[in-house]
BADREN-707718 format. One line per field, with one value per residue: x, y, z of N, C-alpha, C, O in turn; residue number from 1; residue in one letter. Coordinates in steps of 0.2 Angstrom, whole numbers, plus 5000, padded with zeros to 4 digits. Last residue first. Layout:
BEGIN
n.u = [X/...];
n.v = [Y/...];
n.w = [Z/...];
ca.u = [X/...];
ca.v = [Y/...];
ca.w = [Z/...];
c.u = [X/...];
c.v = [Y/...];
c.w = [Z/...];
o.u = [X/...];
o.v = [Y/...];
o.w = [Z/...];
nr = [NUM/...];
rest = [a/...];
//
This chain:
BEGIN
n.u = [5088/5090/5083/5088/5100/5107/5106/5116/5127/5131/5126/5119/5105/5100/5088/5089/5077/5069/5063/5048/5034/5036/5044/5051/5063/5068/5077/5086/5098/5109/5112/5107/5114/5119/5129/5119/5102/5094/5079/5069/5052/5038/5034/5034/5048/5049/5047/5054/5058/5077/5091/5107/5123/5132/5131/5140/5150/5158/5144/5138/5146/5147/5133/5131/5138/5134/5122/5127/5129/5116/5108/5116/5125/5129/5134/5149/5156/5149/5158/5161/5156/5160/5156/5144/5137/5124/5121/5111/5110/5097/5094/5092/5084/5078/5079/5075/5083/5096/5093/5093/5107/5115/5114/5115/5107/5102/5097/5086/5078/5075/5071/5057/5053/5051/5040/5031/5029/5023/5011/5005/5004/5003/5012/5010/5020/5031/5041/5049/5053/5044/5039/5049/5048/5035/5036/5046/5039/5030/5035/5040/5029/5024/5035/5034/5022/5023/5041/5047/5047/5041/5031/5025/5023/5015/5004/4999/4996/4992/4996/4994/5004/5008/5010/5015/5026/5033/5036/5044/5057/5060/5065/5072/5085/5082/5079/5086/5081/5068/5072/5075/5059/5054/5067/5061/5044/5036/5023/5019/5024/5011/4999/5005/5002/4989/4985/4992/4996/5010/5018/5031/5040/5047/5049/5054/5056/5067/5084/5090/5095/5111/5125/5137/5155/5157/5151/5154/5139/5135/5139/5130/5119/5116/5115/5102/5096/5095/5087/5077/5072/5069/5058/5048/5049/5042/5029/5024/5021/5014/5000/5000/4995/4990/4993/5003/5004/5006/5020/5033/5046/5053/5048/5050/5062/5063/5057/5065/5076/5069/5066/5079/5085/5076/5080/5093/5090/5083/5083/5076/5072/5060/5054/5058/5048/5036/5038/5040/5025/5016/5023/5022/5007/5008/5017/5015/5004/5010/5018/5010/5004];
n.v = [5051/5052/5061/5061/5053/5070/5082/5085/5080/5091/5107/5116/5125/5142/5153/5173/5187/5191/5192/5204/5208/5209/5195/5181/5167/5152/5139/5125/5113/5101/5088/5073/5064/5062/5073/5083/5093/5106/5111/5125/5124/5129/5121/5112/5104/5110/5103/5107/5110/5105/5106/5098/5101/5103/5114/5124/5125/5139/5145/5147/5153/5165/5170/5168/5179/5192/5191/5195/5207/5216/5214/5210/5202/5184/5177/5170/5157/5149/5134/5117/5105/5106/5117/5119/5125/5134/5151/5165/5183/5195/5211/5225/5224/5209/5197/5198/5208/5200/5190/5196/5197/5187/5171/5156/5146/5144/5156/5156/5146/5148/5162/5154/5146/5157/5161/5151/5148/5163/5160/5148/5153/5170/5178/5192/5205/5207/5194/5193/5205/5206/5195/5192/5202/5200/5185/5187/5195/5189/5177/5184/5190/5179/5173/5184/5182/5170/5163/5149/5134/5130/5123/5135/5144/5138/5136/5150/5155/5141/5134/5130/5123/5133/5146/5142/5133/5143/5153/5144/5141/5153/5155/5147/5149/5167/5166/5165/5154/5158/5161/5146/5143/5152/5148/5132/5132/5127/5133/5138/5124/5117/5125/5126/5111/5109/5117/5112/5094/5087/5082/5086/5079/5077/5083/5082/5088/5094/5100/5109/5126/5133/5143/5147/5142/5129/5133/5138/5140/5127/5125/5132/5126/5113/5115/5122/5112/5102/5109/5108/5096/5093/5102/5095/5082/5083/5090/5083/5070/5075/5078/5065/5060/5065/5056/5045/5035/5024/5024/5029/5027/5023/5026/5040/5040/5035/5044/5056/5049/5052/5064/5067/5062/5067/5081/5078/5075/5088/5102/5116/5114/5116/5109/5095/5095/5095/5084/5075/5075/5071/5058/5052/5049/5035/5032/5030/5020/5010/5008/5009/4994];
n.w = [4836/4850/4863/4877/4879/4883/4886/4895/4890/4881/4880/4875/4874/4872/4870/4867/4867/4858/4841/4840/4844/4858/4862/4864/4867/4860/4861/4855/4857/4848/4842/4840/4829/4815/4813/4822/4824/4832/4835/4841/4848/4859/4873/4881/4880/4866/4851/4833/4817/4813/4806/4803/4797/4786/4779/4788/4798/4795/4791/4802/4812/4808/4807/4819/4823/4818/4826/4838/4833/4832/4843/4859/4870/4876/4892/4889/4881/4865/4862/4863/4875/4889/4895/4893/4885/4882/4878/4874/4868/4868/4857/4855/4847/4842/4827/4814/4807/4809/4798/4789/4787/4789/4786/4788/4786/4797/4801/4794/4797/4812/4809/4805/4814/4823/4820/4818/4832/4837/4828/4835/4848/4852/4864/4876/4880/4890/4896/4912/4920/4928/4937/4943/4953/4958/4964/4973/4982/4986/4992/5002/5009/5015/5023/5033/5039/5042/5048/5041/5038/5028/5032/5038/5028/5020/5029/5029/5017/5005/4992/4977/4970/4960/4969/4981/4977/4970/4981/4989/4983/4981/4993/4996/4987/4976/4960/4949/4944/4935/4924/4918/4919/4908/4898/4896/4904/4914/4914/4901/4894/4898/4892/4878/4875/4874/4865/4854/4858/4854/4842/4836/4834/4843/4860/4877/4892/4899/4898/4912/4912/4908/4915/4904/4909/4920/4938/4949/4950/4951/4964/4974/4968/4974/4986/4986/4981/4990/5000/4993/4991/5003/5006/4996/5001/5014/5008/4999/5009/5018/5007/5004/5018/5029/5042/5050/5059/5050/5043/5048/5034/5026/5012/5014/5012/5000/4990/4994/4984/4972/4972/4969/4958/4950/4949/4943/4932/4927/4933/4941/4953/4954/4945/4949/4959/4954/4946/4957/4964/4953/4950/4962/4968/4967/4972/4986/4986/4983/4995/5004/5000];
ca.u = [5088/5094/5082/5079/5094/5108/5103/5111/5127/5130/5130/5122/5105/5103/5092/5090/5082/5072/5065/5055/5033/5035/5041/5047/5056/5067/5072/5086/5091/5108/5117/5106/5114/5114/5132/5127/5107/5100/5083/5074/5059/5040/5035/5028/5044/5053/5044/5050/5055/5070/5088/5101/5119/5134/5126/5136/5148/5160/5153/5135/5144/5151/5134/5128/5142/5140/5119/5120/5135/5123/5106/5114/5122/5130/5130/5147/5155/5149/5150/5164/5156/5160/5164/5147/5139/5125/5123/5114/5110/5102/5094/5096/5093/5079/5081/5071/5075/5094/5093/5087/5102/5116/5111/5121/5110/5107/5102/5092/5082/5080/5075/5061/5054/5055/5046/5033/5031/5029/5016/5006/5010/5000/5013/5007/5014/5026/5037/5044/5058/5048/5034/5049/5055/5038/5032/5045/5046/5027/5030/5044/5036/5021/5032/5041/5023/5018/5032/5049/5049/5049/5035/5026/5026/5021/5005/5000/5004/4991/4996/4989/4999/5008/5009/5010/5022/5032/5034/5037/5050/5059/5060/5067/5081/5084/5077/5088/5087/5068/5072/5079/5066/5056/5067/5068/5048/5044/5025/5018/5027/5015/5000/5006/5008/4993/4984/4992/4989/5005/5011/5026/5034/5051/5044/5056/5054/5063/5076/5091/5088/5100/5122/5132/5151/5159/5149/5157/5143/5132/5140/5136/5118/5119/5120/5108/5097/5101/5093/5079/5076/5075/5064/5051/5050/5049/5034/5026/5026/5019/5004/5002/5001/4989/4984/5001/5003/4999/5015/5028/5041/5055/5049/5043/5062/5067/5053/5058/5077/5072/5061/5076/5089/5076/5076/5093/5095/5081/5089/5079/5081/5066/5053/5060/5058/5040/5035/5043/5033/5018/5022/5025/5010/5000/5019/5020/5002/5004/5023/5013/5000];
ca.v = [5051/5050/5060/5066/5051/5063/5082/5088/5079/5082/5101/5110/5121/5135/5151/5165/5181/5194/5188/5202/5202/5217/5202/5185/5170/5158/5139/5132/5116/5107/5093/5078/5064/5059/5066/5085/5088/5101/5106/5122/5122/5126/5127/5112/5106/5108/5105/5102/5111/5104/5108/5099/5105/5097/5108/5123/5119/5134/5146/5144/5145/5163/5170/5165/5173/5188/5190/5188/5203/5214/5209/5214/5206/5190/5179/5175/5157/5155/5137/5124/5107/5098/5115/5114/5121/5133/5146/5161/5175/5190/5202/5222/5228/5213/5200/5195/5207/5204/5187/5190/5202/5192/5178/5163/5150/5141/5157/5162/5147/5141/5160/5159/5143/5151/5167/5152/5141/5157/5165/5146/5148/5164/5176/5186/5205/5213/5198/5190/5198/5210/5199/5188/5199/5206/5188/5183/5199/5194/5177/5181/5194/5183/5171/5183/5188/5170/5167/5155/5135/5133/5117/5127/5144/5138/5129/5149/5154/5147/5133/5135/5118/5128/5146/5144/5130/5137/5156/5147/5136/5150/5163/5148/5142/5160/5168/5171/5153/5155/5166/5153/5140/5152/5152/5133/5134/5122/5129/5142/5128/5113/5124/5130/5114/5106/5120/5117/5098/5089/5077/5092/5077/5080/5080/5084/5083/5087/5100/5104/5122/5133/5136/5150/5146/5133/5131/5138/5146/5132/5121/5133/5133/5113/5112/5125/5118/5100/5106/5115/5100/5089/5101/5102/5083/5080/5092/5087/5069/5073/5082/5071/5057/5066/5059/5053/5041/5024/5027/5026/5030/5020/5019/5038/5043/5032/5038/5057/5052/5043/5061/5071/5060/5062/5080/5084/5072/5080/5096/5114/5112/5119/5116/5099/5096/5100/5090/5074/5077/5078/5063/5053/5056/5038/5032/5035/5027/5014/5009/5012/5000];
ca.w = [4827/4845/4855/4875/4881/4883/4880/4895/4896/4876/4886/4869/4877/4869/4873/4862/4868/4863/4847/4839/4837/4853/4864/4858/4870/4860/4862/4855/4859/4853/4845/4845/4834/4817/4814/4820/4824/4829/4837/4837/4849/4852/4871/4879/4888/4871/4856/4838/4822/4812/4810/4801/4802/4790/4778/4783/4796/4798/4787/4795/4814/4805/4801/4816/4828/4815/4817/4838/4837/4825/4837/4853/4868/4870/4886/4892/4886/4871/4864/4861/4867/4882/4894/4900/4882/4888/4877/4879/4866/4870/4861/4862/4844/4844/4832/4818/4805/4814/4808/4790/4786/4795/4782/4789/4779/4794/4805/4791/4791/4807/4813/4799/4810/4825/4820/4812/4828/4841/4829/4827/4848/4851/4858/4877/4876/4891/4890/4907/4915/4926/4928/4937/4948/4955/4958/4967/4980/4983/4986/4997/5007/5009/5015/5028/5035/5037/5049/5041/5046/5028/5028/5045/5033/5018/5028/5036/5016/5011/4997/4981/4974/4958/4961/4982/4984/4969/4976/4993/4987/4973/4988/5002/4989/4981/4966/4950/4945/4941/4928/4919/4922/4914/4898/4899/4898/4912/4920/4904/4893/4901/4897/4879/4874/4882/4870/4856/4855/4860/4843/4838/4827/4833/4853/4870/4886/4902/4896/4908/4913/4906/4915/4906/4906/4914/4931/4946/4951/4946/4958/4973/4966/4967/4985/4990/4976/4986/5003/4993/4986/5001/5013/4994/4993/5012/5012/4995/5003/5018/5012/4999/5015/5024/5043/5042/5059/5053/5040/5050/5039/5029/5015/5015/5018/5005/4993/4996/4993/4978/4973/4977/4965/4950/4950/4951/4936/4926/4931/4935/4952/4959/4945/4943/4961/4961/4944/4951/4967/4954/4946/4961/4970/4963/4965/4984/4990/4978/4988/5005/5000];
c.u = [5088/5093/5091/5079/5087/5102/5102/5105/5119/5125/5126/5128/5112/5107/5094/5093/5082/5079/5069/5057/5040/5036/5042/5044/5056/5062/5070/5078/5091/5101/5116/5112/5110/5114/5127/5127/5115/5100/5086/5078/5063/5048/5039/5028/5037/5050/5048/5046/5053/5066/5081/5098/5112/5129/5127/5130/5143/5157/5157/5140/5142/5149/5143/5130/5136/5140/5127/5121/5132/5128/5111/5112/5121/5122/5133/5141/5152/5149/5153/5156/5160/5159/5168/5151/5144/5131/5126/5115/5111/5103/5098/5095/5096/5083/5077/5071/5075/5088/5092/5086/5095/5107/5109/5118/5116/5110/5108/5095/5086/5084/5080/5069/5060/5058/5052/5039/5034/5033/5022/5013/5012/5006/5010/5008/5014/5018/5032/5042/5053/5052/5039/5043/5054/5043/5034/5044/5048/5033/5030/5042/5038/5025/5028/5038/5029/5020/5030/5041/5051/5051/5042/5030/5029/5024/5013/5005/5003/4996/4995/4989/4995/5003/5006/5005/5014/5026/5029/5035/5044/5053/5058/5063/5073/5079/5082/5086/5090/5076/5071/5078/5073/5058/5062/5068/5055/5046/5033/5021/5026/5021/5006/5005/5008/5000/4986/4991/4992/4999/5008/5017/5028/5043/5047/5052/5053/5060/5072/5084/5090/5100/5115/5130/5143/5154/5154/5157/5149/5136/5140/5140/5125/5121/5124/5116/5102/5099/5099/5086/5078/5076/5071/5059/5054/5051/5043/5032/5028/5023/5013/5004/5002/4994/4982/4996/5002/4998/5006/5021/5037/5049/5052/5043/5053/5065/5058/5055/5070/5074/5062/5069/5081/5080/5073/5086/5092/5083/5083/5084/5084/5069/5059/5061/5061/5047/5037/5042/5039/5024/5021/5027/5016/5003/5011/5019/5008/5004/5016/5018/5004];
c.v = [5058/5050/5057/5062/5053/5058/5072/5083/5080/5079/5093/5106/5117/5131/5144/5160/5175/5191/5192/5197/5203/5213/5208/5189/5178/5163/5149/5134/5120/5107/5100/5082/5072/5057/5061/5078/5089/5096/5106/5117/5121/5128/5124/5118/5111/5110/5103/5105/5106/5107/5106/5101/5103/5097/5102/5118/5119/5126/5142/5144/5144/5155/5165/5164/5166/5181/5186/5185/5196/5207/5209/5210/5209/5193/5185/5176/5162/5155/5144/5128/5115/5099/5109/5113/5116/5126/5142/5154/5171/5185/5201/5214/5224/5216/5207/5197/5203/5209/5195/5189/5202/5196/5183/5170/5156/5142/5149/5160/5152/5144/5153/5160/5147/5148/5163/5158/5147/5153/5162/5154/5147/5160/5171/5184/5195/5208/5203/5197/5196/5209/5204/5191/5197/5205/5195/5186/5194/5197/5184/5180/5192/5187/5174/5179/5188/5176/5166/5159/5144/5133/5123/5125/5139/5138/5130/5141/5153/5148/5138/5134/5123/5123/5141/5145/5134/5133/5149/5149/5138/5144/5158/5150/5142/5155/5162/5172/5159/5153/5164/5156/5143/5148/5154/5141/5132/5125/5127/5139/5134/5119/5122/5129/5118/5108/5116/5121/5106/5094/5082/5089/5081/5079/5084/5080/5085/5083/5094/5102/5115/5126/5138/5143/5147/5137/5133/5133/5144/5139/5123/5129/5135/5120/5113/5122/5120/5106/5106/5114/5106/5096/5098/5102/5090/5081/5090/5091/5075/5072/5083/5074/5060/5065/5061/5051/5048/5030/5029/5029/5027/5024/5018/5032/5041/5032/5034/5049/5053/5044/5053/5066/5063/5059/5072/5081/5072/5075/5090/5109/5115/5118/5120/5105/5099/5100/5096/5083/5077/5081/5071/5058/5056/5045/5034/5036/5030/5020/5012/5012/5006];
c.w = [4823/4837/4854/4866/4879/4884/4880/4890/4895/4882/4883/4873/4872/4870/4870/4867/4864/4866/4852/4843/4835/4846/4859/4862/4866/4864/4863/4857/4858/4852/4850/4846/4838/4824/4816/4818/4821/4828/4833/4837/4842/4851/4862/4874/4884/4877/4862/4843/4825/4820/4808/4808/4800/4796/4781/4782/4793/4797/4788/4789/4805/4805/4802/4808/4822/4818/4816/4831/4836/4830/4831/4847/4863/4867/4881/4887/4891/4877/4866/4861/4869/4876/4892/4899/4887/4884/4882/4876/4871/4869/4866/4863/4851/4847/4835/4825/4812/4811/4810/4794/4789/4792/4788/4786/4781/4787/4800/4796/4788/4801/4811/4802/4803/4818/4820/4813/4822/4835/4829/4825/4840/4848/4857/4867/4877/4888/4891/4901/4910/4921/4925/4934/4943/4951/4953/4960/4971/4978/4981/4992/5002/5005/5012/5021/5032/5035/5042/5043/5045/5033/5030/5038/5038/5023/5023/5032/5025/5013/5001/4988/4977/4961/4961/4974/4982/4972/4973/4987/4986/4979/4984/4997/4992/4984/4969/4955/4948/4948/4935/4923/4924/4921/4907/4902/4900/4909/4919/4912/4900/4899/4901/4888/4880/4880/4876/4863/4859/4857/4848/4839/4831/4832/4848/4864/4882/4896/4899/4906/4910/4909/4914/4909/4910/4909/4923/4939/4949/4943/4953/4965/4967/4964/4979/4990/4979/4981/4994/4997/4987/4996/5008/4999/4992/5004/5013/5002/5000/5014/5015/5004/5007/5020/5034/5040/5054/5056/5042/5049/5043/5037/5022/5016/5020/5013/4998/4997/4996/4983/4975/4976/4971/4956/4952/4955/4944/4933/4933/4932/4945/4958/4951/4943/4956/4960/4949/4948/4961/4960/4949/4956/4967/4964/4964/4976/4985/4981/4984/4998/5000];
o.u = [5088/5097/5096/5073/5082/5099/5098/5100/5115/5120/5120/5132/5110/5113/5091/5098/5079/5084/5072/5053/5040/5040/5047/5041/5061/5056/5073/5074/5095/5097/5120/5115/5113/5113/5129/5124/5116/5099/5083/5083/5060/5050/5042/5023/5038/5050/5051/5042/5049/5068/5079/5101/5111/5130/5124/5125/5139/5160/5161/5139/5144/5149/5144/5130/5138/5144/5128/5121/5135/5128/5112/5114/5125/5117/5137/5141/5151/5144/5159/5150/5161/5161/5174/5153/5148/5128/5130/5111/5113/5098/5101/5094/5100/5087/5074/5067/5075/5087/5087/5080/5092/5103/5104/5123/5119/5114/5114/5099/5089/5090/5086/5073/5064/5064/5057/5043/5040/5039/5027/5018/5018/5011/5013/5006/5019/5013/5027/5042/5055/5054/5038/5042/5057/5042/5036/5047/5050/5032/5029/5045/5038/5026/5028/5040/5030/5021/5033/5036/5055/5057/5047/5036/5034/5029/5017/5011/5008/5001/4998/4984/4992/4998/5000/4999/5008/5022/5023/5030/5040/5047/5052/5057/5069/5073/5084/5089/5096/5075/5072/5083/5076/5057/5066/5068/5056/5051/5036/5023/5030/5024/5008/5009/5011/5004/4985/4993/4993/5001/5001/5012/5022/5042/5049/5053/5051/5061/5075/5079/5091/5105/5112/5132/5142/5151/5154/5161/5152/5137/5145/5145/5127/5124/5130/5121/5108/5102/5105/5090/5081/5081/5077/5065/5060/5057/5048/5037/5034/5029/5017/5010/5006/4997/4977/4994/5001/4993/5002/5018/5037/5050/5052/5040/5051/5066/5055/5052/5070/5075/5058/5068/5080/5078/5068/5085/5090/5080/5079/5089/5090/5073/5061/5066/5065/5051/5039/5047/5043/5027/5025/5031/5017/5000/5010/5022/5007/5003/5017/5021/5003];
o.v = [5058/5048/5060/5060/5049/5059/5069/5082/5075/5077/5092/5102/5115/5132/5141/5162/5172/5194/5197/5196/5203/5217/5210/5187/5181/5162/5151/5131/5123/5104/5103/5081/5078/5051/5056/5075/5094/5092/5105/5119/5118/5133/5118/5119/5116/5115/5098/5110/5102/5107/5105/5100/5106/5093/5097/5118/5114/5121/5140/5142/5138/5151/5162/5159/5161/5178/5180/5179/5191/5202/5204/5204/5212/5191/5189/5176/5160/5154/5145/5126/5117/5095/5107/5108/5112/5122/5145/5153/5175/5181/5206/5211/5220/5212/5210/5197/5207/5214/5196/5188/5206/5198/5183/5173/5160/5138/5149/5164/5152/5144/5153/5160/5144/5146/5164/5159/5146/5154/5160/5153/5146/5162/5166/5189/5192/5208/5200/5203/5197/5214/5206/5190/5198/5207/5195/5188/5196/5200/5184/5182/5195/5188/5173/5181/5193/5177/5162/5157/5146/5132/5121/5125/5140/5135/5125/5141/5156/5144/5143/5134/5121/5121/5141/5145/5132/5130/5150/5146/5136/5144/5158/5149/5138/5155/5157/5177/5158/5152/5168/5156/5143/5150/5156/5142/5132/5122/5125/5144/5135/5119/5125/5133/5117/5106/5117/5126/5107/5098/5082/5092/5081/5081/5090/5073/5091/5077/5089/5101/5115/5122/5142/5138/5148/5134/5139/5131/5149/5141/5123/5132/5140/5121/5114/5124/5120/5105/5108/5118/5109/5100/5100/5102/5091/5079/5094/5095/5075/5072/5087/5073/5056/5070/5059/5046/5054/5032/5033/5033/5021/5022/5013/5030/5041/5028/5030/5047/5051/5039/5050/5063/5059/5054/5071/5080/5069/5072/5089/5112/5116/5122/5126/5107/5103/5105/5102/5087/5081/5086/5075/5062/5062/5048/5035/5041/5033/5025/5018/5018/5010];
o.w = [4817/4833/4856/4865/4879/4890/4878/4892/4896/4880/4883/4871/4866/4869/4865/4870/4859/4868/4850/4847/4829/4843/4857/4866/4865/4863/4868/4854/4861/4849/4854/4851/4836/4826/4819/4823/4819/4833/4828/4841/4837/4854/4861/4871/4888/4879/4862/4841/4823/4826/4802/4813/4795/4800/4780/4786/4793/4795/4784/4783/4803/4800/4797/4804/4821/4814/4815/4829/4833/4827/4826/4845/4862/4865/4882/4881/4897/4880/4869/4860/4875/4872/4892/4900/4885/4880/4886/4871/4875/4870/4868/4869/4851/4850/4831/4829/4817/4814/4814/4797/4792/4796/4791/4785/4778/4784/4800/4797/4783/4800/4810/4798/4799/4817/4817/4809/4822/4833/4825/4821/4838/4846/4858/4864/4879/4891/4894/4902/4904/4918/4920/4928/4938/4945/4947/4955/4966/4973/4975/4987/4997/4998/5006/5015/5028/5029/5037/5041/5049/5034/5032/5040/5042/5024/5022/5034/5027/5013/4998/4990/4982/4958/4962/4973/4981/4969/4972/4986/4982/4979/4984/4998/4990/4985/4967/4958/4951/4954/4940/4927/4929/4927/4912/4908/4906/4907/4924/4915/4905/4905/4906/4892/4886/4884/4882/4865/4865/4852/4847/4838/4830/4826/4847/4863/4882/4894/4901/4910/4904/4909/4916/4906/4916/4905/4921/4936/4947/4938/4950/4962/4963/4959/4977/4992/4975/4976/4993/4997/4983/4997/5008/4997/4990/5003/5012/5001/4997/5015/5014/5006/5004/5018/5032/5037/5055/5056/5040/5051/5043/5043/5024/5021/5026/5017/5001/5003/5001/4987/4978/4982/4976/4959/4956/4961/4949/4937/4938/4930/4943/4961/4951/4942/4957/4961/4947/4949/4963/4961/4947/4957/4966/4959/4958/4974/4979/4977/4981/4996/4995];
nr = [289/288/287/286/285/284/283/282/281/280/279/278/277/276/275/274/273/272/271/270/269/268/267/266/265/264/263/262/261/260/259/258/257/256/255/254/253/252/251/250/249/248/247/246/245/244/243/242/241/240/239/238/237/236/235/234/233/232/231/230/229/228/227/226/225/224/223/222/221/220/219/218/217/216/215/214/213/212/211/210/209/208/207/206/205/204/203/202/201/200/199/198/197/196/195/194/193/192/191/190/189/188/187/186/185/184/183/182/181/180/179/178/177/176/175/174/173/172/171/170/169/168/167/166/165/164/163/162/161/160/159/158/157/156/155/154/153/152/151/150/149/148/147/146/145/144/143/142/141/140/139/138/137/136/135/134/133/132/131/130/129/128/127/126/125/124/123/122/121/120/119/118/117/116/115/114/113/112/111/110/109/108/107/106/105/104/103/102/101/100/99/98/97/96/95/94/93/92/91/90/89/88/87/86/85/84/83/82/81/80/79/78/77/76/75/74/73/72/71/70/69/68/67/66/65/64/63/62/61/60/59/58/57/56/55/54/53/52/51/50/49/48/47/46/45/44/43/42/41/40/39/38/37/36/35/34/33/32/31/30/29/28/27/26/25/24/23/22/21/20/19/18/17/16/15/14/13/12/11/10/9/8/7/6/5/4/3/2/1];
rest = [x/x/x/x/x/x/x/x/x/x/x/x/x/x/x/x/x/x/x/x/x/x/x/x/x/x/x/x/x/x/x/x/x/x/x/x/x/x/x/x/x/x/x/x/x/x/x/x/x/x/x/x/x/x/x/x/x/x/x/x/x/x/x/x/x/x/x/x/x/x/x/x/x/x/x/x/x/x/x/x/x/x/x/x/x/x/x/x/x/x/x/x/x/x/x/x/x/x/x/x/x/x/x/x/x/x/x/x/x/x/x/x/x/x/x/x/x/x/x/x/x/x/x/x/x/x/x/x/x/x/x/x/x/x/x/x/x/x/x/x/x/x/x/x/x/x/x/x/x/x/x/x/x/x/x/x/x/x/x/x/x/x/x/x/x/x/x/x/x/x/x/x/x/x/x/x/x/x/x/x/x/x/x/x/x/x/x/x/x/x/x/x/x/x/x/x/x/x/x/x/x/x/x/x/x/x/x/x/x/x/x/x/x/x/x/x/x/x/x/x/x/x/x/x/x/x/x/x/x/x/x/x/x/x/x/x/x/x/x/x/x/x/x/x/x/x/x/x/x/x/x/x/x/x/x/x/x/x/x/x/x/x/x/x/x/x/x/x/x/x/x/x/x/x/x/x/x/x/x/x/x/x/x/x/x/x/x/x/x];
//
């Protein structure tokens, strides 16, 4: 009973640590440290065994954020979001896209990286499972008026970052798509049409591939670093549109293998950003063909 109890919950303790760690990996140690500590419980006294479970779930991961955050810091180069799921043949129906994207994009995954351990919890806790914040306060062990604090200091940060304007996804799919095409053709002109004067690129290549190591600003600087990539390996490069964590995605190949992710976020119908995932480490396992 105690093994059904935990796996009928695992999906959303899964779904919780994700959002706190951003790492598949990351994610998947906190949720066998969750079931260990539920294995080994006594279970005739838990009154509400979700209850229990999102508590030792959230307690672990915020233990191993604080672990991994120093790790992070000395990361080679920029560190993104390790992706969770990824589709070539774009099967999720647009509007479970665009739900599971608004919860996991990489991009807010990102900005999620910018609050700390306790701020990201409670924000999490209270966006996601609708927690009151007397019941954030018992799982953080901080008052109620320091969690509201937190929440609120969250929220502000992250509408701030986020896009002004809302991008229907068939939009999304097609800026994306024209983006492919002039970034594999190297045609500076084409790209910074798409760009915005102030993009940004990020590249995350964990010092296993070759990659930028500081993001790069601006739409001329963005256009050369593409025009040269398209000078250097030309047709050795297939791109195809996918989906990544629900959001619509540029996917590489190099040698009939998964070379990178690109995934963009759009305000004022320009790209704003470029993100792009090309740690092997990262990608290992989502697609091989």
């Amino acid at each position: 009973m105690s093994t059904d109890t935990f796996e009928t919950h695992r999906p959303r303790l899964f779904a919780l640590a994700y959002k706190l760690l951003g790492s598949r990996s990351d994610a998947e140690d906190v949720v066998q440290d969750a079931w260990l500590r539920w294995s080994q419980a006594e279970h005739e006294g838990i009154r509400d065994p979700e209850a229990w479970l999102i508590t030792a779930t959230t307690r672990l991961g915020i233990d191993r954020l604080r672990l991994v955050r120093h790790q992070r810091e000395t990361y080679p180069g920029p560190w993104l979001p390790e992706p969770l799921q990824v589709d070539v043949d774009t099967a999720l129906t647009p509007e479970h896209g665009a739900e599971l994207a608004d919860q996991v994009s990489l991009a807010f995954l990102t900005l999620l990286e910018r609050l700390g351990p306790d701020e990201r919890a409670a924000f999490l806790l209270k966006e996601t499972f609708d927690y009151d914040y007397g019941r954030i306060a018992q799982l953080l062990g901080h008052s109620e008026a320091n969690c509201r604090q937190m929440v609120h200091r969250a929220r502000t940060r992250l509408r701030a970052e986020r896009p002004r304007f809302t991008v229907a996804s068939g939009q999304h799919r097609r800026l994306l798509e024209r983006f492919m095409h002039a970034t594999q053709a190297g045609d500076q002109a084409a790209i910074m049409q798409l760009l915005d004067a102030n993009a940004r690129l990020v590249t995350d290549g964990g010092g296993k591939v070759t990659a930028v190591i500081r993001p790069l600003v601006g739409a001329e600087r963005i256009a050369r670093l593409f025009w040269a990539v398209a000078r250097r390996f030309g047709d050795g490069t297939e791109g195809r549109i996918g989906r990544v964590n629900g959001e619509p995605a540029l996917l590489r190949w190099r040698g009939g293998r998964l070379f990178s992710i690109t995934t963009i976020t759009i305000d004022g119908g320009r790209i704003t950003q470029v993100l792009t995932v090309m740690n092997p480490d990262k990608l290992h396992g989502l697609l091989n063909a």
